[in-house]
C-alpha positions as CSV (number, residue, x, y, z in Angstrom):
1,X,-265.0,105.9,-11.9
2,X,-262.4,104.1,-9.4
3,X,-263.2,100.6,-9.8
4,X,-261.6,96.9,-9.6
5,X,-261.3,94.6,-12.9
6,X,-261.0,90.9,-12.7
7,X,-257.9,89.7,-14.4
8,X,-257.9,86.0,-13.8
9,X,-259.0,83.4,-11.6
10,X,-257.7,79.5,-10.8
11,X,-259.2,77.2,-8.9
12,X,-258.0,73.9,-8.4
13,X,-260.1,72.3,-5.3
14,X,-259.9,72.5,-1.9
15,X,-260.9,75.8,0.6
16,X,-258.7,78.5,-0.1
17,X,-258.5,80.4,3.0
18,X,-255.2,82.6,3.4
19,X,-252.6,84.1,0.4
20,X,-249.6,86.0,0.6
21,X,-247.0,87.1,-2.3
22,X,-243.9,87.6,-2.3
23,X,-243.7,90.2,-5.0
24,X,-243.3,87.2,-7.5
25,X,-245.1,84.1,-6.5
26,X,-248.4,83.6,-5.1
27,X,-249.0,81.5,-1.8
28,X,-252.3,79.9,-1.2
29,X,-253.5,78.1,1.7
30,X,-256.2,75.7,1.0
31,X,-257.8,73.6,4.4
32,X,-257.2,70.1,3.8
33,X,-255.4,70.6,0.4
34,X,-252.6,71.9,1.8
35,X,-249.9,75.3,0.5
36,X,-250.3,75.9,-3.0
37,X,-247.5,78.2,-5.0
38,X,-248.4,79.7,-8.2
39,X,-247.6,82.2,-10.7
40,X,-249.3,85.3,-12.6
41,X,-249.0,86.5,-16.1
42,X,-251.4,88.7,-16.0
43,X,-253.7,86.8,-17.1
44,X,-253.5,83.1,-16.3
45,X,-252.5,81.6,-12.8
46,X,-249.8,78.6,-13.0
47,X,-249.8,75.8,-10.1
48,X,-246.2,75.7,-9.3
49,X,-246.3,73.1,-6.2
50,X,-248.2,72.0,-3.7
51,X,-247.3,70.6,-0.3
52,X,-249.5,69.2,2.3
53,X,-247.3,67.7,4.8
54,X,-248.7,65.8,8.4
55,X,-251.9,65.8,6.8
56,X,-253.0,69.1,8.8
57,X,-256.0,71.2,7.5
58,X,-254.0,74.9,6.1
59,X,-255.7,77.9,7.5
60,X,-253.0,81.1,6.9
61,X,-250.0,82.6,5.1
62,X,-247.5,84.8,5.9
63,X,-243.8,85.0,4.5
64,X,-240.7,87.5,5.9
65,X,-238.9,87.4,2.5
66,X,-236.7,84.2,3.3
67,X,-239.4,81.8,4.6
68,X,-243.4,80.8,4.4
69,X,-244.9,80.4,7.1
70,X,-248.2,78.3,7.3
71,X,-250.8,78.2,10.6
72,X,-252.5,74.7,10.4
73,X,-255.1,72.7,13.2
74,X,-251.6,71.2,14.2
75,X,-249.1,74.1,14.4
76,X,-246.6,76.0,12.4
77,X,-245.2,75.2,9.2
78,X,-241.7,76.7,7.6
79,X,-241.2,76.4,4.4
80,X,-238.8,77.9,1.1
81,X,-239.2,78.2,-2.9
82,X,-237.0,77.9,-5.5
83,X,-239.9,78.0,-8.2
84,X,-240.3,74.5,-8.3
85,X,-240.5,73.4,-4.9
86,X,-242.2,74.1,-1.6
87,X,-239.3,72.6,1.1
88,X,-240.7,72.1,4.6
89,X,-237.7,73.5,6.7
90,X,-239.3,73.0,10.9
91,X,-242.3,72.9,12.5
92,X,-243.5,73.1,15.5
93,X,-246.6,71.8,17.9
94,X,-246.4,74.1,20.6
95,X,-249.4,74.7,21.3
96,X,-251.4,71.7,18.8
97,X,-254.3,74.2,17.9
98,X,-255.6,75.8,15.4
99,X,-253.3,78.8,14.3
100,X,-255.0,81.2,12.3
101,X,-252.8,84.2,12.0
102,X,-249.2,84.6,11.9
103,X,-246.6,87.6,12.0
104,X,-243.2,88.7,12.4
105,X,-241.2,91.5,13.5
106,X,-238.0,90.6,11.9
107,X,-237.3,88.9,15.6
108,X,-240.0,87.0,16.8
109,X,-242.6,84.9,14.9
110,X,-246.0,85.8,16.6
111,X,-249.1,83.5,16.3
112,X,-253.2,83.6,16.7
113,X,-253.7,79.9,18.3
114,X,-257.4,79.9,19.2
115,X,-258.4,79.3,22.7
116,X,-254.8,78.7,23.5
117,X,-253.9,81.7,23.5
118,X,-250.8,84.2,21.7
119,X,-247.5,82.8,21.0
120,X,-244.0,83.8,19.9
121,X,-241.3,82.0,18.9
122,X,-237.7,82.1,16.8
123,X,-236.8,80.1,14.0
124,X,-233.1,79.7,12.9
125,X,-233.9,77.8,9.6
126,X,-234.2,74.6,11.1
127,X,-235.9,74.8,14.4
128,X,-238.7,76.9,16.0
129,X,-237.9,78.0,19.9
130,X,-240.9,78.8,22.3
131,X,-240.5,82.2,23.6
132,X,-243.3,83.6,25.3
133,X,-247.4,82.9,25.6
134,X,-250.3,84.7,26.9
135,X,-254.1,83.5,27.3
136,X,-256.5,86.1,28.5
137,X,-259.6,83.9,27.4
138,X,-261.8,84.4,23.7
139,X,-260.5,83.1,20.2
140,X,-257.2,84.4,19.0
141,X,-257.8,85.5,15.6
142,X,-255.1,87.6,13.9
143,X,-252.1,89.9,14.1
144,X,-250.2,92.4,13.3
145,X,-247.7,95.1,14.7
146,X,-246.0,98.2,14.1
147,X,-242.4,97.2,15.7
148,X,-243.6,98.9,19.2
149,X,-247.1,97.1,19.7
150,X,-248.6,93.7,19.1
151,X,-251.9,94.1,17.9
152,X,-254.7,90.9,18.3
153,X,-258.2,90.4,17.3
154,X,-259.3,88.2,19.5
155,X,-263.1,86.8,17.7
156,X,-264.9,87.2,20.8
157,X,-263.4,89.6,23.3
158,X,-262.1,92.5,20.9
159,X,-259.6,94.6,20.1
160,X,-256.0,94.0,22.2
161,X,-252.7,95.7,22.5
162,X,-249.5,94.1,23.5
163,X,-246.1,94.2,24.2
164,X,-243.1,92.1,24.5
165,X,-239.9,91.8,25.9
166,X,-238.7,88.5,24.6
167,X,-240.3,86.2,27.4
168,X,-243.4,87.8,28.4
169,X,-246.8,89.6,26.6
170,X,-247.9,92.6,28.6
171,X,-251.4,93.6,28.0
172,X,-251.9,97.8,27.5
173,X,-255.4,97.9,26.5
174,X,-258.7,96.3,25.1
175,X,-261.3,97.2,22.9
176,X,-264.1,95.8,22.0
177,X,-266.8,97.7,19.7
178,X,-269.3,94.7,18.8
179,X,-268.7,92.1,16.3
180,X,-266.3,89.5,16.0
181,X,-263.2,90.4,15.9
182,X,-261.0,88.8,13.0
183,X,-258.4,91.1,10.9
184,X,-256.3,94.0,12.2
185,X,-253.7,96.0,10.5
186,X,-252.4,99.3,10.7
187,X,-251.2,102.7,8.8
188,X,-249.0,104.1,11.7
189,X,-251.7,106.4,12.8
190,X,-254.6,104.1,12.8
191,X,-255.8,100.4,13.3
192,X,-258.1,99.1,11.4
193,X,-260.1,95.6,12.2
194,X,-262.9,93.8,10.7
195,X,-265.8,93.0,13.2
196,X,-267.7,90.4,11.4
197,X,-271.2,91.5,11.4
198,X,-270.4,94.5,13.1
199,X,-268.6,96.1,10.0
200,X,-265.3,97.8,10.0
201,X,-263.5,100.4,12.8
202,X,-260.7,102.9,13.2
203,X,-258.9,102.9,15.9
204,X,-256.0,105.3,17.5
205,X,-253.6,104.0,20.1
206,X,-251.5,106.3,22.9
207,X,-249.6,103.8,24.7
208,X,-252.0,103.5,26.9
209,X,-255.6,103.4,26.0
210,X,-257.5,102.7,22.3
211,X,-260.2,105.2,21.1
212,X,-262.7,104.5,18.6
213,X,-262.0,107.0,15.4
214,X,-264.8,106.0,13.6
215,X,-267.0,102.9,12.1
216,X,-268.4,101.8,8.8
217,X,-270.8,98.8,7.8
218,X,-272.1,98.0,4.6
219,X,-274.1,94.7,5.1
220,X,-272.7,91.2,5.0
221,X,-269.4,89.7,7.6
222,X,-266.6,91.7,7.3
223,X,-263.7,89.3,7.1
224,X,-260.2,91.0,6.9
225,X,-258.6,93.9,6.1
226,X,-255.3,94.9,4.0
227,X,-254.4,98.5,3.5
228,X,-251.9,99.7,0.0
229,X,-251.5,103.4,0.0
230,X,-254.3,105.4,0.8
231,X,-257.1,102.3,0.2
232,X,-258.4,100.2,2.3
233,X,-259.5,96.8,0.8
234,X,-261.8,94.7,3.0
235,X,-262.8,91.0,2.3
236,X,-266.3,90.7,3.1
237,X,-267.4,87.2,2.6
238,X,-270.2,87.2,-0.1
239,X,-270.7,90.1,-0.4
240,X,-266.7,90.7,-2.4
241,X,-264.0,92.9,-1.9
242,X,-264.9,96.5,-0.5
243,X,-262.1,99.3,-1.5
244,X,-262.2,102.8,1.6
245,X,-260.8,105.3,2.4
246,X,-261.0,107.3,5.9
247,X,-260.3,110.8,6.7
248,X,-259.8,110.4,10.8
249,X,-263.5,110.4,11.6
250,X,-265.2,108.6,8.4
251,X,-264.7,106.2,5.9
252,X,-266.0,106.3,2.7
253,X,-266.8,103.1,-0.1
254,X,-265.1,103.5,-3.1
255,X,-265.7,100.5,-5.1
256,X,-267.2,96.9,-4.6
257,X,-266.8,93.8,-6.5
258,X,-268.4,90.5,-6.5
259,X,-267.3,87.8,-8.5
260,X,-268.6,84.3,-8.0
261,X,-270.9,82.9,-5.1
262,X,-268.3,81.9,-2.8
263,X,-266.5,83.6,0.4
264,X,-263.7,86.3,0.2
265,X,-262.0,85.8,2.9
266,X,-258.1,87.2,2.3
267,X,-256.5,89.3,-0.1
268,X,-252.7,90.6,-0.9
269,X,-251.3,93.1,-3.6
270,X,-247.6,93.1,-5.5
271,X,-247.9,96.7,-6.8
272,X,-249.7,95.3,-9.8
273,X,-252.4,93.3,-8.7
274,X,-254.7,92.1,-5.9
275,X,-255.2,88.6,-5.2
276,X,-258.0,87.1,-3.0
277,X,-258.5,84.0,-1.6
278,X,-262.1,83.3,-2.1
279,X,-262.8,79.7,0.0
280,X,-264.5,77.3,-2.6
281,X,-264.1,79.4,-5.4
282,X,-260.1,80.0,-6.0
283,X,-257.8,82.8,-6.1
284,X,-259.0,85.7,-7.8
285,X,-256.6,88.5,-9.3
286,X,-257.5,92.2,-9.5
287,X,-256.7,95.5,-10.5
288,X,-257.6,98.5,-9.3
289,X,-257.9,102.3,-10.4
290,X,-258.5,104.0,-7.6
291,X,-254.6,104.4,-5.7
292,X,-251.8,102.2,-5.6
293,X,-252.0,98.3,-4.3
294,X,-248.6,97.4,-3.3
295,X,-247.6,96.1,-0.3
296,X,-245.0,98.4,1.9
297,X,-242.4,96.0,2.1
298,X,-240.3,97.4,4.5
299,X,-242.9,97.4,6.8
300,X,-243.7,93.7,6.1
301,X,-240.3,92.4,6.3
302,X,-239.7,94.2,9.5
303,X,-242.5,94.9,11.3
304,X,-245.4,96.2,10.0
305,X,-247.9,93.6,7.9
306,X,-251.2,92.7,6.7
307,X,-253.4,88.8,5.4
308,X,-255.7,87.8,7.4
């Protein structure tokens, strides 16, 4: 029977919203309580340093192999590890919103800011650079890309598909199936985003125009999506993690698990285990029988994703 196990869970205050590994520490980002870095044994999480810096409210995670990025209310945050210490390396204020996804190509750092809009930006260790903002109206969510096209969920307006040439977004397409929009990722032949109440969709992309593949909901808010292999695992608020699959015109539920009372909201896997960010109640760490659950890194560090 394909299935999740709970291996540990920590908890140590504070809303944990986003988390991201690095393949051997865990990031947490935890509102008001800042970035948290820990450790896994397999059984126990390890706090290994917090840092809350400007007093900013922590809302996601993302890293590119040599830095962490954190969105706050303020802005972006850089930051490095030595497994000790969290170092804040630049930030930057442009716009002051709330930022609530982040991603990179390898080039550009990309980011969901709200109503202000989509922004990218370099960072050379030291300083970000603004390079490039768009605002077509609705909540800017989340993000991801496949090293041709910038993929948004924007929370009220949908689905949208852009591309840039270093100074300028140019819209292709949008989509919008019902829901709010607030996780997208990709396989290289489909997108996937979570719409809230409206469940989960499949999308394909020509170039020009997105199509509806197919649709799935299983009751409760469907928060964010993260695909390892050939599973899908969703975050869907109280109701737990969800583990599909999809076959070009369905998907099918292959395991759930709730542990707790509290939110999932996030999730990454190492190759060994999943770890969720579940709000009030902690970081959670899982396995799973059904397919593999690591992260394809290449595609992380230069181009491809998915937190939030």
């Amino acid at each position: 029977m394909v299935s999740f196990t709970l291996k540990g869970t920590q908890d140590d205050g504070g809303s944990y919203q986003g988390v991201w590994t690095d393949g051997t520490y865990i990031y947490t980002v935890c509102g008001t309580s800042g970035l948290r870095a820990y450790s896994f044994d397999g059984s126990t999480f390890t706090l290994k340093d917090t840092k809350l810096d400007a007093g900013a409210s922590y809302l996601c995670v993302w890293g590119d192999g040599t830095y962490i990025y954190a969105g706050t209310i303020l802005g972006i945050y850089a930051y490095t590890f030595n497994g000790t210490s969290l170092t804040l390396k630049g930030s930057i204020y442009n716009p002051q919103d709330y930022v609530y996804g982040i991603w990179s190509d390898g080039t550009y750092i990309y980011a969901a800011c709200n109503t202000s809009g989509f922004y990218a930006y370099t960072f050379d260790g030291t300083a970000f650079t603004y390079k490039g903002h768009t605002q077509e109206e609705g909540i800017y969510f989340w993000v991801w890309g496949d090293l041709t096209y910038i993929y948004v969920a924007n929370w009220t307006l949908g689905l949208r598909v852009y591309t840039f040439n270093g100074a300028n977004f140019i819209l292709k397409d949008t989509k919008t199936d019902g829901g709010t929009y607030s996780g997208v990722v990709g396989d290289g032949t489909y997108i996937y985003t979570t719409c809230g109440v409206g469940g989960l969709c499949a999308y394909t992309f020509d170039g020009a125009a997105l199509t509806l593949k197919g649709s799935i909901n299983d009751g409760g808010f469907y928060y964010s999506v993260w695909k390892y292999g050939t599973t899908l695992f969703v975050m869907c608020g109280a109701s737990g993690i969800r583990a599909y699959t999809f076959d070009g015109a369905n998907f099918t539920l292959k395991a759930t698990q709730v542990d707790g009372t509290d939110t999932y909201q996030n999730d990454w896997g190492d190759g060994n285990y999943i770890y969720t960010a579940c709000y009030g109640d902690g970081i959670r760490a899982y396995t799973f029988n059904g397919g593999p659950i690591s992260v394809n890194q290449t595609m992380v560090l230069t181009g491809n994703l998915t937190c939030r």
